[in-house]
N, C-alpha and C positions, 0 to 999 in steps of 0.2 A: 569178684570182691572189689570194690568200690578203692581207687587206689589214694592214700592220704595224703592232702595238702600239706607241703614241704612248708613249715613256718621258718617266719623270716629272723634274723636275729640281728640283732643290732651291732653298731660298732663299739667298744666298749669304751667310756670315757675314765680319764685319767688325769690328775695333777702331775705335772710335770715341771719341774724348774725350769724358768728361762732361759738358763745358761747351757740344756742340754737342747734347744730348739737352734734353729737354725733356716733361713728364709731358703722356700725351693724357687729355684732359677724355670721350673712347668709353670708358676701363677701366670695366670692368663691376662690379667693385667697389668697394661702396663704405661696407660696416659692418666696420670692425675685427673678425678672428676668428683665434684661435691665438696662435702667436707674435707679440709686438710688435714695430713697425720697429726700436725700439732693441734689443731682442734680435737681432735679425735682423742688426742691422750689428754687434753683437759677436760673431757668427757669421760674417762673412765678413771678419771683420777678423784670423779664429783661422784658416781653412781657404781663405780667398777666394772668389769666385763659384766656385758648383756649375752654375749654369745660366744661360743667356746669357740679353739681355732680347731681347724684339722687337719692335722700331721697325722705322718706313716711314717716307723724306723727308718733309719739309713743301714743298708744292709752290709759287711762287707764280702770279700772275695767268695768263701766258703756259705755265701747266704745267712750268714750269723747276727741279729743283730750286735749295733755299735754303743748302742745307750743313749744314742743322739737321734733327734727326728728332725724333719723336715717338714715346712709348711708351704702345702703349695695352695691352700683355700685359708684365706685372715693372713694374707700377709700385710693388710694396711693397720689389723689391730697388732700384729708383733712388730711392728715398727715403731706404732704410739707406746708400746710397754719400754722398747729401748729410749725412748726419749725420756720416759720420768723414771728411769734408771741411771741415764745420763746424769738427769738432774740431781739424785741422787736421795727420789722420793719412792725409790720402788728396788727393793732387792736384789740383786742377780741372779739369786737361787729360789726366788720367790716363785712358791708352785702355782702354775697355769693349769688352768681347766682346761683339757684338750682332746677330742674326741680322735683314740687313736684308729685306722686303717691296716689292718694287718691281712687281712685277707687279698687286697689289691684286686678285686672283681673288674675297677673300673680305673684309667688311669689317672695321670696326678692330673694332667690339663682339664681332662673331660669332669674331675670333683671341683677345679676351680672354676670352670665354665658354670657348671650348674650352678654352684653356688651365689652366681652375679645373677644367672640368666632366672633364676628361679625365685628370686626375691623380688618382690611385690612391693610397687612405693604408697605409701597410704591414697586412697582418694582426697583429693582436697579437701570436702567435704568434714574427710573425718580430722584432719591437722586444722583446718579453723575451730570445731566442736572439744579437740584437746587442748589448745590454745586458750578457750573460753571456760575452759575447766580447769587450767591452770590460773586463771584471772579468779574465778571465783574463789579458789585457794588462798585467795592475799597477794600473788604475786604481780609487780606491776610490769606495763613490757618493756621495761628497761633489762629487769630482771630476767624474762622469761626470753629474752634475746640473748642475753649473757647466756643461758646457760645451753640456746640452740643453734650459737652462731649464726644468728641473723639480726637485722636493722630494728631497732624499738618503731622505727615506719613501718617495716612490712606485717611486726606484728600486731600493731594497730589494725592495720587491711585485714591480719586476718581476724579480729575480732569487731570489727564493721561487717563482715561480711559472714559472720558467724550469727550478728544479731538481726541478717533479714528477715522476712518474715516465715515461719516453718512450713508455711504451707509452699513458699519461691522453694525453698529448701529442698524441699520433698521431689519437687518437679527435679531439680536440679539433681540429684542422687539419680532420676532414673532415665536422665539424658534427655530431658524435655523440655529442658531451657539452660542454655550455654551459659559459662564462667561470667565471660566477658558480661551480658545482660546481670547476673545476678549482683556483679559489679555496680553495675548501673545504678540499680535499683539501693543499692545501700547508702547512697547520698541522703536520704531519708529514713529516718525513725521511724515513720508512720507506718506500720505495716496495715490498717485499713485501705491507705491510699497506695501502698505499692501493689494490693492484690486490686485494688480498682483499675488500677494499670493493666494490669496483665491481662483483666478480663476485657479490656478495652482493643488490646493488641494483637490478644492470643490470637484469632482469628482470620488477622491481617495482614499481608505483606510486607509492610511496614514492622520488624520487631530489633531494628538494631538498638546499641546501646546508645548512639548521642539522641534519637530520639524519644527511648526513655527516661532520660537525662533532662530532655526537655519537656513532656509531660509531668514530670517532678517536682518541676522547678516553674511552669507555665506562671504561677499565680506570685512567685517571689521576684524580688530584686536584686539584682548583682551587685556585689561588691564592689566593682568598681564603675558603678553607676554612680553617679554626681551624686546624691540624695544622700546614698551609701554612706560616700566618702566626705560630705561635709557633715552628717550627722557624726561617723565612728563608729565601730564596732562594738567600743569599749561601752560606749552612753549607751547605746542602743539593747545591748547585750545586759545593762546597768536598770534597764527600764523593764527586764524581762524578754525582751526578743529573741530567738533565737538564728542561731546563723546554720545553716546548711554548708558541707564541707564535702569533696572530692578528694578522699585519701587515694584514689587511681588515676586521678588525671589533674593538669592544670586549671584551678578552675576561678585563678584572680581572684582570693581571698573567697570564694564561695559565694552563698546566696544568702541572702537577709528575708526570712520567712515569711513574717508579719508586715507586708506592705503597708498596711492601713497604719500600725503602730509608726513606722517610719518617717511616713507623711508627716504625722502627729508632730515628728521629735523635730522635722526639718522647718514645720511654721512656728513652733515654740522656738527653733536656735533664729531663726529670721525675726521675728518678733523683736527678741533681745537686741540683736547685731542693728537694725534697722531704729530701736529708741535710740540706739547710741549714737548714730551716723546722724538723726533728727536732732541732737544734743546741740551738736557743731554750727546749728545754725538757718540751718535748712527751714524751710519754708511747709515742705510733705517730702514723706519719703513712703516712697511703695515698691513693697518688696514678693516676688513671687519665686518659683521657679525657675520661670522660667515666661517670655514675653511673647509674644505675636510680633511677624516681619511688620514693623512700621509702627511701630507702638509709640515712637516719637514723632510722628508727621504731623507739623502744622505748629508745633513748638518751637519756639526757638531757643538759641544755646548759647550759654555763657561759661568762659573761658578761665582757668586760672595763670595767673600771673606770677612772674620769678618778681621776689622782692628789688626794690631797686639798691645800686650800689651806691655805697658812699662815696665821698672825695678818695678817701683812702683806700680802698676796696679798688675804684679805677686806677688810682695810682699804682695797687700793686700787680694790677692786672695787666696795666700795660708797659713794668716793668719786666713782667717774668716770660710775658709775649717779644718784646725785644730779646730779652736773653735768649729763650729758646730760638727762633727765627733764628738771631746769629750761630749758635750752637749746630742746628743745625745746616747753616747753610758753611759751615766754615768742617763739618763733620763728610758733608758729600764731595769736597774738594778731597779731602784726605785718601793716599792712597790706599793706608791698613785701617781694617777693625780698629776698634777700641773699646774697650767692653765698660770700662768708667767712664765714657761719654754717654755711652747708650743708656749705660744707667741713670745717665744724669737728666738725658734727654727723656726718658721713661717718666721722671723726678717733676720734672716742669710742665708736661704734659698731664699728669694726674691731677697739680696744681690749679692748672689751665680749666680742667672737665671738674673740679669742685667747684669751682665757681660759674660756671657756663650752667653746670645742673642746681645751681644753690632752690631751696626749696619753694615754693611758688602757692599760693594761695587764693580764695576768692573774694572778691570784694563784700565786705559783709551787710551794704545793701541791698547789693543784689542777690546773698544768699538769702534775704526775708524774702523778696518774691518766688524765686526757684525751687526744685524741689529735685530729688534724686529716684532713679529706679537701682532695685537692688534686687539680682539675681543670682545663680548659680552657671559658675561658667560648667565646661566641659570636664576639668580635672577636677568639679566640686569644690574650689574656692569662690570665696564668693567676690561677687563682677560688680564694681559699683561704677553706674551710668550720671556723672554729677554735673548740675548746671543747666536743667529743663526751666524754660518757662513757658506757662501755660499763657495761650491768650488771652483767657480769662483776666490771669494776673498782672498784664501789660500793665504800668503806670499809665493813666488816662491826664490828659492837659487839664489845666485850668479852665474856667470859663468864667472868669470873674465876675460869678456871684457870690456873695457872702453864704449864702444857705447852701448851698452845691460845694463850696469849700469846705464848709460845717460838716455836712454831709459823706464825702470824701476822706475826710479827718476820720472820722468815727469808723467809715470802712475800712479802712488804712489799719486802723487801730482792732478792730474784729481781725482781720487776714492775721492782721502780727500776732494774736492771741491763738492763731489756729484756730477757727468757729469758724469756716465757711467750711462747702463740702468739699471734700477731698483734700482738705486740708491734713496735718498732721503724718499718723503714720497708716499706710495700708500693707495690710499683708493677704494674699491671695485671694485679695477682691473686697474684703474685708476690713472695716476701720477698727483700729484698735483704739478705744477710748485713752488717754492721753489728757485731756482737759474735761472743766466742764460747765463751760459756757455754753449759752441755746444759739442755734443758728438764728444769725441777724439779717433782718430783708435787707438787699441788694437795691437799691432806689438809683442808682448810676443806671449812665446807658450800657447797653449789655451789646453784644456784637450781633450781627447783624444772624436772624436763625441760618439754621445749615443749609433746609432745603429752599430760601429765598438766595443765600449765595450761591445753591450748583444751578436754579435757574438762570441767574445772570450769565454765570461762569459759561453756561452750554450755549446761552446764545452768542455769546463771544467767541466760541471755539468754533459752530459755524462762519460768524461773518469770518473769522481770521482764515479757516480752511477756503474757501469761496476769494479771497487775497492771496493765498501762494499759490492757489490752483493757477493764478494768471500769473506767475512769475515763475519760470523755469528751471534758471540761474539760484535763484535762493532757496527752491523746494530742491535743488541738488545739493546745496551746501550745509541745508538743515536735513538731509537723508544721511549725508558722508558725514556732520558731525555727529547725528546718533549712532551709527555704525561704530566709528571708531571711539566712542563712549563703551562701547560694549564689549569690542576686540580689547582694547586696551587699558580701558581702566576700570577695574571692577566694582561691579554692585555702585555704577554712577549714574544716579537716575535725576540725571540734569539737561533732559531733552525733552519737551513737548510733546513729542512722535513717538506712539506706540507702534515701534516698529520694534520685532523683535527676532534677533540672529541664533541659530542654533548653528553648533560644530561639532561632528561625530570626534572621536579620539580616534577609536577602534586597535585601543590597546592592546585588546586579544591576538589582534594577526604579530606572529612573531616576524622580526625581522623589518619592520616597514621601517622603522625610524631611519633603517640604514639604508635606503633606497634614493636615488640622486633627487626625486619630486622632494621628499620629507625634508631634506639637505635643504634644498631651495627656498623651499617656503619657511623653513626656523631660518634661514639666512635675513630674508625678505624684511621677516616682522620684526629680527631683533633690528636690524636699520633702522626700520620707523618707529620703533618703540625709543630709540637712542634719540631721535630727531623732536620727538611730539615733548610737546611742555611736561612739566610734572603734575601737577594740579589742571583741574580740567577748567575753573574761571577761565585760561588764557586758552583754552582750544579755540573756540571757534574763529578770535582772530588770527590765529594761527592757520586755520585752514582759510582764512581769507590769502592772507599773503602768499600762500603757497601760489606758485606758477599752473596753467593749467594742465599742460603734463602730469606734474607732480599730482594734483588734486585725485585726476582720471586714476594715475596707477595704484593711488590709497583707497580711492573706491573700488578697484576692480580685486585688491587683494584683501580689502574686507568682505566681499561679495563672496569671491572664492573660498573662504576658508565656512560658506556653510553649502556649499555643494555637495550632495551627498547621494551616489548612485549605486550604494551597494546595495545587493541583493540578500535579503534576509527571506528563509521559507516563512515567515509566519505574518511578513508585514507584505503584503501582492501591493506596493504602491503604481499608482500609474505614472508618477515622477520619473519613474526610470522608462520611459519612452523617452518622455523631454530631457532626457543625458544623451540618448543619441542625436537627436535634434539639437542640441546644443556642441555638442561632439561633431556632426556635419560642420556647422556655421563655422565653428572654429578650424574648419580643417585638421583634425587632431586626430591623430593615427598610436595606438600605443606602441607599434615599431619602429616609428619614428622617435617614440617618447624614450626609447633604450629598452621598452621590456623584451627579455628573449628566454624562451623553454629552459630553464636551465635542470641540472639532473636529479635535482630537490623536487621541484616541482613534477616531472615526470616519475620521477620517483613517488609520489602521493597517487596518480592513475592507476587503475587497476591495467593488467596486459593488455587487453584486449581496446581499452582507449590509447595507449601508448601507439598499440600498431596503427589503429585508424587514424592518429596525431600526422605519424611517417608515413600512411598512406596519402592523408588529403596533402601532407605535402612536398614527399617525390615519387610518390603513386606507388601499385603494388609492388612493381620488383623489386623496390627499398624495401618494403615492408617484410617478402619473405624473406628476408635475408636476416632477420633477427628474430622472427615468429617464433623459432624453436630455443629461444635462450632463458637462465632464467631471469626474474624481471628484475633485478640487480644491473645485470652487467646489458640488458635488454634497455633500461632507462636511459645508462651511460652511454652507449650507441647512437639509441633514435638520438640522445640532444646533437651527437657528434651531427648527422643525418641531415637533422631540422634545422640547424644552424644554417644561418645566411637565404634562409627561405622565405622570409615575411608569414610564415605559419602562426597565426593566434588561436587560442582555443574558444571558444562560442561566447562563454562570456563575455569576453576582451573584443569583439568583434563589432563594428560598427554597424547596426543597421536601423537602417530610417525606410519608412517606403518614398514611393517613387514621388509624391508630390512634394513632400520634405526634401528629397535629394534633386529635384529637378530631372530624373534622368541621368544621376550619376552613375558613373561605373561599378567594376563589381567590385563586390565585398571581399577583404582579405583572409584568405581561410580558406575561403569557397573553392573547390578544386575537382572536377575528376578522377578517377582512378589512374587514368591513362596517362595524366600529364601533371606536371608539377607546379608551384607558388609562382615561381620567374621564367618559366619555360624551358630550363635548362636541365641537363641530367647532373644529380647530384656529385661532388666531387667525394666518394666514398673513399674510408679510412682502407689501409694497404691489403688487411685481412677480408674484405668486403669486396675489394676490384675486380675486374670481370676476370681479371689472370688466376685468380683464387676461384678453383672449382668445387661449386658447391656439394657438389653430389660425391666429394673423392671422400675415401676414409681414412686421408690422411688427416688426425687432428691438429688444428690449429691454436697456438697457446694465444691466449688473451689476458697480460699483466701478470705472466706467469700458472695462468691455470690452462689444461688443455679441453677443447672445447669442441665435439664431434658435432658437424653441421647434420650431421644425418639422425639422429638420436635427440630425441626431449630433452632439454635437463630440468624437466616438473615429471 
């Protein structure tokens, strides 16, 4: 007979007053984590207990119960019921739902362990999907954060990321595209365009989030992109645009969707800002984005001027210049502070800089012939370039005749009207109508065409080339003035000679700045940068006067700073022969230069070049003497080792062959097994000396750890 399944019976729940509970000292927890108690009782103060506690009697001596229980699972909800008890929004004797334990099958620890270990936290999935159901409810996330104790931020994220597309979604439920990606992806609304993504990626190596980020975003513009930021957010957004936003990462105001719209809004604000700037006086003004390197070449530039001062103006100017002078020269005698001089002196000096700055303006003849460029700098304000004159526009002399005066008059008089071409206003590339006179023929002499001046131009630059070729002396002193045009003062393209200096950084190598060569040479340049004129007009007689020492050693440390013999795998130059060749002539050793192995650099070698390092340079029996270490305390040995040995590792090594060296001797590094750098047997550290036996097993400590020669330590 078939024996019957023993049914299970349940624990039986119960209301119980508060005041007959009491916390069990078994809860298994016991580090605060999530929600806080006091969160917690403002949660059940909004909705009431979601889940009951569970107490067992307190039994006493005779096994009787006492009327009182114990909670040793919900001891974080009988904590929050004491606080709005406290408060005195929850009764004492107010009955508790509580599932009571009387049978004790399983103890108090192992009901409060299950109880943590057996609860299940939602999938993300499904807290963004109840988040989005709470929103559609009316609730905004100001609200829906109030009542989950979290940030009206995070619950925006999770309602972004609730609206990605369901198809990402579905992937995402079945662990087939990670958080962080689905993230990504929610910077966009589109969901046609995030599943074009995925189909684009799914496939490929490439599936992190910044570069889903950036297929999202490929075809918009950044916020804080010039265009961006001189158009606004607000106009832009006002025209219909839409902006793209990164509620999980930094993303500098977002992305601005509609490029094409953008453009639009940035030549309509250019448009505006450029009639206005044309108002002032100007001649043309043209305004784009943004210009081409040399968009002024061949122009020439007119300058605005500080208005002039009056009688009274210099008078009071070169009263409050006396005052302060004495002020101050009567303040640096003075032993103490004085904080009412300072002030006063502060007073006079502000005085001094308003008038020194008074406002400056241009001649308003010369702004009818000139014209302005108008662009967008870097932070999107806009950059106005004032004071171009075209050659075109040059005032042309007389020639007195009456008809050619005539003539001239009326051209004069068309330019001032804005009727010629490119007159008025342009905006990226484009005349904006502004007048509407018809263009008048030009009957003046016109300049000379372009391609009759670069023919003359080239045949001038032969014969001139073919004149320094036979002057030695001046083709060095026009080589050292373009040099230090280029070393020293930037973007100065006031030399003849297309000769052109390049200087690696090579920022990346950490440490170099603090190495004595890098010392030297920021020592070197800031002298001559102290010594050289400020403005480059006065160079070149500057480098006349120099001594010819002085010339030599300006040219030899403009030379040197574009030397460049590092070796990169991807660039095989053959330059880097002629560094050893150049390296010979100079007699230039870098062990003489101060480099030496230090425990950094041995330390970057894998073991087995560390040993070869201490073999080429005190030969094997150095070597085995640290072979079994490990490569830590292996690194810090060989340097002890290789010290004072002339040892370089191959790179660092000079080698030229034998026709470049003459016949020189050997290369440093180069070494037998059997014999050492200088010929000598290394002076080995105490632990290392021949009176230290290798073979014994006694161990020997090294900086406190002890270190058996006979035994691996890998």
């Amino acid at each position: 007979m078939a024996k019957a399944i023993q049914k299970i019976a349940m624990n039986a729940a119960e209301n119980i007053p508060y005041d007959k509970l009491m916390l069990s000292q078994k809860n298994v927890r016991r580090i605060k984590d999530g929600v806080s108690v006091e969160q917690l009782a403002e949660d059940i103060s909004r909705r009431k207990l979601l889940q009951s506690l569970n107490v067992r009697p307190v039994l006493d001596g005779d096994g009787e119960e006492t009327g009182t229980f114990e909670v040793p699972a919900g001891g974080r909800r009988y904590l929050a019921l004491g606080i709005l008890i406290k408060q005195k929004r929850l009764a004492k004797n107010e009955p508790i739902p509580c599932i009571v334990n009387r049978r004790q099958e399983t103890s108090a620890e192992e009901d409060s362990l299950a109880e943590n270990l057996r609860r299940a936290d939602l999938h993300p999935l499904d807290q963004f999907r109840a988040f989005k159901t709470l929103s559609d409810q009316g609730l905004d996330p100001d609200e829906i954060g109030a009542r989950f104790f979290v940030s009206p931020a995070t619950v925006r994220q999770r309602l972004r990321l609730a609206s990605v597309s369901l198809r990402l979604l579905d992937l995402y439920e079945k662990d087939e595209i990670r958080l962080e990606q689905v993230m990504a992806f929610s910077i966009s609304d589109d969901h046609t365009r995030q599943e074009q993504i995925w189909e684009r990626i799914s496939n490929s190596h490439t599936q992190e989030p910044y570069y889903i980020r950036r297929l999202l975003t490929e075809t918009t513009v950044r916020a804080d992109d010039r265009r961006a930021v001189y158009v606004g957010a607000e106009a832009y957004e006002a025209a219909g645009g839409v902006v793209l936003r990164d509620l999980f990462e930094q993303d500098s105001g977002g992305w601005f969707q509609d490029a094409a719209l953008l453009e639009q809004l940035v030549f309509d604000k250019l448009k505006v800002d450029a009639e206005a700037i044309r108002a002032e006086g100007w001649k043309w003004v043209e305004a784009a984005i943004s210009f081409p390197y040399g968009h002024t070449s061949g122009m020439r530039r007119i300058y605005a001027e500080a208005q002039e001062l009056s009688a009274e103006e210099i008078k009071r100017y070169d009263a409050l210049k006396a005052e302060h002078d004495k002020l101050d020269a009567d303040y640096a005698a003075a032993e103490d502070a004085d904080e009412a001089i300072e002030a006063k002196l502060d007073q006079l000096g502000a005085e001094l800089d308003a008038i020194d700055d008074r406002p400056q303006s241009y001649d308003p003849v010369q702004k009818g012939i000139a014209g302005v460029f108008v662009t967008l700098a870097a932070n999107g304000k806009l950059q106005v370039e004032a004071g171009f004159v075209r050659a075109e526009d040059e005032p042309r002399p007389e020639t007195g005749g009456g008809d050619e005066r005539e003539e001239g008059d009326a051209e004069g008089e068309a330019r001032s009207n804005g009727d010629d071409d490119g007159d008025g206003v342009v905006v990226n590339g484009k005349p904006v109508d502004d007048s509407s006179g018809d263009d008048g023929e030009e009957d003046g002499i016109k300049p000379l065409p372009d391609r009759l001046v670069f023919d003359l131009t080239a045949q001038r630059t032969l014969a001139l080339r073919n004149a320094l070729a036979g002057d030695a002396d001046i083709a060095f002193f026009a080589a050292l003035h373009a040099f230090v045009l280029q070393v020293f003062y930037r973007f100065a393209p006031d030399s003849c000679l297309e000769i052109s200096l390049k200087s690696g950084s090579f920022s990346q190598v950490d440490g170099l700045a603090e190495t004595s060569w890098a010392k030297e040479i920021a020592e070197r340049h800031e002298a001559w940068d102290r010594e050289l004129p400020d403005e480059t007009d006065g160079l070149w007689d500057f480098l006349v006067g120099l001594d010819e020492a002085s010339r030599k050693a300006l040219f030899a440390h403009c030379v040197s700073l574009t030397l460049n013999a590092v070796v990169e795998p991807w660039n095989r130059r053959r330059a880097l022969e002629h560094a050893d060749v150049l390296a010979y002539s100079l007699q230039f050793d870098m062990v003489d230069a101060g480099w030496t192995p230090t425990v950094e650099f041995l330390g970057r070698l894998t073991k087995a070049r560390i040993l070869q390092a201490v073999r080429e340079a005190r030969g094997e029996d150095s070597a085995q003497l640290i072979d079994h270490m490990k490569k830590e305390i292996m690194a810090r040995e060989a340097a002890r080792l290789i010290e004072g040995s002339n040892w370089l590792p191959e790179p660092l090594r000079l080698e030229v062959n034998d026709a470049a060296a003459n016949g020189g001797g050997a290369i440093a590094g180069e070494t037998s097994d059997e014999t050492t750098l200088d010929g000598d047997e290394a002076e080995l550290p105490a632990f290392l000396a021949d009176d230290a036996d290798p073979s014994s097993d006694e161990p020997v400590t090294i900086d406190g750890d002890e270190t058996d020669h006979l035994q691996a330590a890998e």
